[in-house]
Residue, then its C-alpha position, 0 to 999 in steps of 0.5 A: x561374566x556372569x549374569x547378576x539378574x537374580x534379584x528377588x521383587x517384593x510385591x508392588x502392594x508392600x511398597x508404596x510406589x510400585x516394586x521394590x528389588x530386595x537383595x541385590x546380589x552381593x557383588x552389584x552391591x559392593x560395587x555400588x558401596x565401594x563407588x559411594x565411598x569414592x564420591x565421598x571422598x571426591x566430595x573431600x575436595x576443597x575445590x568449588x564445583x571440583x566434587x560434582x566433576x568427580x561425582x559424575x565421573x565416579x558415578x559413569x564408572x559405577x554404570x559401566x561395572x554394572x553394566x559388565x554384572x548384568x552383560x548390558x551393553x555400555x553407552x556413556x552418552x546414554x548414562x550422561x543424559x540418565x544421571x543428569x535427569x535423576x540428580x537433577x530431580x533432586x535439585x529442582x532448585x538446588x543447582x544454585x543451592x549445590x553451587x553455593x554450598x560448594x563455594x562457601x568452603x571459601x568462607x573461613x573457619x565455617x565454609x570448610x566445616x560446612x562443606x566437610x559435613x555435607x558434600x561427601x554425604x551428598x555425594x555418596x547418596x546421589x551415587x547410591x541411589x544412581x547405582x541402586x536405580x540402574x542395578x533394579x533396571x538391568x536386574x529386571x532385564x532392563x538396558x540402557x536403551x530402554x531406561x527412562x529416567x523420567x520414570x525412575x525419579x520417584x524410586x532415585x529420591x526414595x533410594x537417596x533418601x536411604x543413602x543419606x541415612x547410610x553416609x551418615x551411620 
């Protein structure tokens, strides 16, 4: 397959809090694009705690395509341990919040509205992000090996933040 790592860098004194890849190529971007609208829709589910389930799964399946893009070997152990230290960066306190959010769809006529508003967007950012973070990291010539998720926390928070702008447009 061909190598997708063709991704232009904007100078890290343009972007507060280091380099920034514009322009990924058309096809990374597709596949991050179609994986959200499947977690959007995943975050349709009326089951509590079902959608997270579906998200994670959704979001190893987007790591696997770009990890085909950029001729990165797979290891869904890594991407496990990766994709929960992002998400969990989000939710420091929010794992409650998520769960409780997720459960009151139970609650009659307000639950479902609530969860039909929030949780498909919520998802389909987290994925956004999740697949904007890792395409920069293998664009740069980055493996699965040598991610630190630690280190792209600040990047995930500012690509999930666009990600909501986008689920909700």
């Amino acid at each position: 397959m061909a190598t997708a790592a063709t991704a232009e860098v904007v100078d890290e004194d343009e972007i507060a809090g280091g380099p920034v890849i514009d322009d990924l190529p058309a096809a990374v971007n597709k596949i991050i694009h179609r994986h959200a609208a499947y977690a959007a829709a995943g975050g349709l589910i009326p089951i509590p705690l079902i959608e997270v389930v579906t998200s994670g799964t959704i979001q190893i399946r987007m790591i696997a395509k770009l990890c085909d893009m950029y001729e990165v070997p797979f290891s869904e152990n890594a991407i496990k341990a990766s994709v929960a230290t992002l998400v969990g960066s989000l939710l420091p306190v929010s794992s409650l919040g998520y769960t409780v959010l997720s459960f009151s769809r139970a609650v009659p006529v307000v639950g479902p509205i609530l969860g039909l508003a929030t949780i498909p967007a919520l998802a389909a950012a987290a994925t956004w992000a999740v697949g904007r973070v890792f395409a920069w990291h293998f664009a740069e010539g980055g493996t699965l090996d040598d991610f630190d998720a630690e280190s792209a926390k600040d990047d995930f928070k500012r690509e999930f933040e666009e990600g909501k702008s986008k689920a909700a447009s």
